[in-house]
N, C-alpha and C positions, 0 to 999 in steps of 0.2 A: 668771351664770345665763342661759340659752338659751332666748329667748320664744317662743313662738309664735303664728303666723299662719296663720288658719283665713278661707278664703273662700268666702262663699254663692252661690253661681252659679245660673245657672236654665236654660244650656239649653248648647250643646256650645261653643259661642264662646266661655262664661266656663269651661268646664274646661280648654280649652289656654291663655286669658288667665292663669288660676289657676297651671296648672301652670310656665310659662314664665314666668310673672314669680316664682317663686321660692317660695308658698302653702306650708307645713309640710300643709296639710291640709284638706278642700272638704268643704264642708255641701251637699247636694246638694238642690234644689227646684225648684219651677216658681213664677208669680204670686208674684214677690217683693214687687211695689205694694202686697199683701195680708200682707206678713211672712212668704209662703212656706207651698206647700202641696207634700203629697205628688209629685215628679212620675210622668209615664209611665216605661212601663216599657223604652219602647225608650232612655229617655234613661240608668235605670238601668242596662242592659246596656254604653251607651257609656262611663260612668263608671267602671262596673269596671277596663277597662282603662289608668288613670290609673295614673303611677307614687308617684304618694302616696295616704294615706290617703284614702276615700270615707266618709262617714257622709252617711244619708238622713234629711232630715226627714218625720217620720210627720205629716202632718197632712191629713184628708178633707176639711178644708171653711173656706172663712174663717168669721172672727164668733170666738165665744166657744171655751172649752174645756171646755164640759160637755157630755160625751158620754153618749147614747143607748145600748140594748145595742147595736144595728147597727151605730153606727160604732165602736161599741170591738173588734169583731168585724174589721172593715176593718182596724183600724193593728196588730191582732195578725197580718192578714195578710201586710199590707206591711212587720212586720218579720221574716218568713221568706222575704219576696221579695229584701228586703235582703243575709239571708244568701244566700239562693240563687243571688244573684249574683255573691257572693264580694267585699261591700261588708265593712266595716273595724267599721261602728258604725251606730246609729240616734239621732234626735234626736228627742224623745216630753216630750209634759204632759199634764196635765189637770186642771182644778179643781171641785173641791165647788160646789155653788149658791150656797156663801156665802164663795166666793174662795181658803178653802185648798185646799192639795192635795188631791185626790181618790187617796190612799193607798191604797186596795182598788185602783182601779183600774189605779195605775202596779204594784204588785208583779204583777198578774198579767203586763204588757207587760214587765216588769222579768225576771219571771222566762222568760218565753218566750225574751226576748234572750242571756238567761244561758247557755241552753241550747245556743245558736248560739257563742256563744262571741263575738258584739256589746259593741263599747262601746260607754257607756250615757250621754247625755246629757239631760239636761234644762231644756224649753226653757227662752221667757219665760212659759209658763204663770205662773212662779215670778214672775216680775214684779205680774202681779194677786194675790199674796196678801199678808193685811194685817198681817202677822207676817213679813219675810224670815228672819232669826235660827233662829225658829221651823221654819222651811218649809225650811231647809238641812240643818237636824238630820234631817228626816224624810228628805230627799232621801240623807244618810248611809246612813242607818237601811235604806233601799230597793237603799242597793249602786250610785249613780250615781256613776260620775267625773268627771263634771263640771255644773255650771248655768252656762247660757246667761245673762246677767242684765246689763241695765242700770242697776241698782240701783233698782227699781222707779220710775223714770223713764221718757218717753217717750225721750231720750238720753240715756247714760252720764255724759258731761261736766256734765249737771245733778245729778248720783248723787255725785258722788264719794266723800262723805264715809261715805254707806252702803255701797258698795263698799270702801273701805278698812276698814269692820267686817266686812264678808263676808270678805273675804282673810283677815282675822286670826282669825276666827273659825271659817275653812276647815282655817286649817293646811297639814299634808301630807294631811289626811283626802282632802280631793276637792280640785278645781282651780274656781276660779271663772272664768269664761269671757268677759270683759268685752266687750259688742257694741251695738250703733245708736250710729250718729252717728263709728264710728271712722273716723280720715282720719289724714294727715299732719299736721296743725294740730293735733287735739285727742289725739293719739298719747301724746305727756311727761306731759301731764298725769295722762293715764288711768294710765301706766305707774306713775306716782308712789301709786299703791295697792296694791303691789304684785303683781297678778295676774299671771300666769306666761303665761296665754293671752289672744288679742283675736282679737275676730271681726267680719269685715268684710266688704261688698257691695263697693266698689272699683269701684263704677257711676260712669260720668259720661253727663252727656245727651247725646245725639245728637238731630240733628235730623230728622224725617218723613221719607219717600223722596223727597217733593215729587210726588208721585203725585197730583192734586187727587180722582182715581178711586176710589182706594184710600182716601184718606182721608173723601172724603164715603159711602161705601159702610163706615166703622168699620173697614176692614180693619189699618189704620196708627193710632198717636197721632201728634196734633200734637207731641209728644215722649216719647221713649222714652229707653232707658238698656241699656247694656253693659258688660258686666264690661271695665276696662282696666287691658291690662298692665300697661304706666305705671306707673302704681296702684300696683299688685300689688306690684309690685318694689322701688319707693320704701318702701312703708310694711317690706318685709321686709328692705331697708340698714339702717332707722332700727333695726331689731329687735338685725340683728347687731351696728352698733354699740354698740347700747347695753349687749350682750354683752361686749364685748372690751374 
């Protein structure tokens, strides 16, 4: 069976990193530090041109995932901007005030996607609800093919054992999407629940420009992070062989 590898990039360096080290397929975002927000749209137009998959993360704002009409109005936008681009899929949650899914509101973004002919993911909204089991069926029920999920963990490799109930409780129905904290080190393990998909940043840090200018005026962090091929490529060997 043929896994794949899905990587979150945030800006045009990690979609040639993505694509050149070997990626099945790019989550596309800005403010990754934040879990990744909607990006601009000049970045979406550059994506389109990618020779794999593009799916854009719908998200307005960091913080929670209870959405307002306003911003629910917004990620209805940004998934027609998505199509309008000639992007592949959207990546969309949202929860209730009291942690499940907020179901009225993904079938509306659900079905607008539909309409585009988008595949439909969902994120780790699904991570904050207090029922995963529960919160998968709906996500069925809503038409997604796939959730994002670290097994309601802040890293995956802390989840396992609930991720190995999500897989088995997935099926062929949807695809569970295993992601944070994926590397080369915690790769076997995670693999060993069976999930068909893993999703990764493939960031390593770099160091400030050494600017002391830039950096005392915020322009720079004292450390920052880039999508690396390296990375990229490593983690999508260990994929094919564990194919073959």
């Amino acid at each position: 069976m043929r896994r794949l590898l899905e990587v979150c990039v945030e800006d045009a360096h990690g979609i040639a990193a993505a694509v050149e080290g070997g990626a099945d397929r790019i989550e596309l975002c800005a403010a990754l530090d934040v879990g990744g927000l909607t990006p601009p749209p000049s970045l979406i137009r550059a994506a389109a041109s990618a020779p794999i998959p593009v799916h854009l993360l719908v998200r307005p704002r960091a913080g929670d995932f209870v959405y307002d009409a306003g911003e629910r109005r917004l990620v209805e936008e940004d998934i027609g901007a998505a199509a309008d681009a000639g992007l592949a899929g959207v990546v969309i949650g949202a929860n209730a005030r009291d942690g499940r899914l907020d179901t009225d509101c993904l079938a509306r973004w659900a079905e607008v996607a539909r309409e585009r002919a988008l595949s439909l993911t969902l994120h780790r909204a699904f991570d904050l609800t207090p029922d995963p089991l529960a919160a998968l069926e709906q996500a069925v029920a809503l038409g997604f093919d796939r959730i994002l999920t670290s097994g309601g963990a802040p890293r995956a490799i802390d989840a396992t054992d609930t991720l190995t109930s999500l897989v088995a409780a997935a099926g062929t129905r949807i695809n569970v999407l295993v992601g944070s904290g994926v590397s080369p080190a915690t790769l076997p393990t995670l693999l060993a629940t069976g999930a068909r998909e893993v999703h990764a940043s493939c960031r390593v840090a770099r160091a400030g420009t050494g600017d002391a200018t830039l950096r005392r005026f915020g322009f720079v962090a004292e450390t920052s992070y880039a999508t690396d091929q390296a990375t990229v490529a490593r983690i999508a060997a260990m994929l094919r062989d564990e194919a073959a």
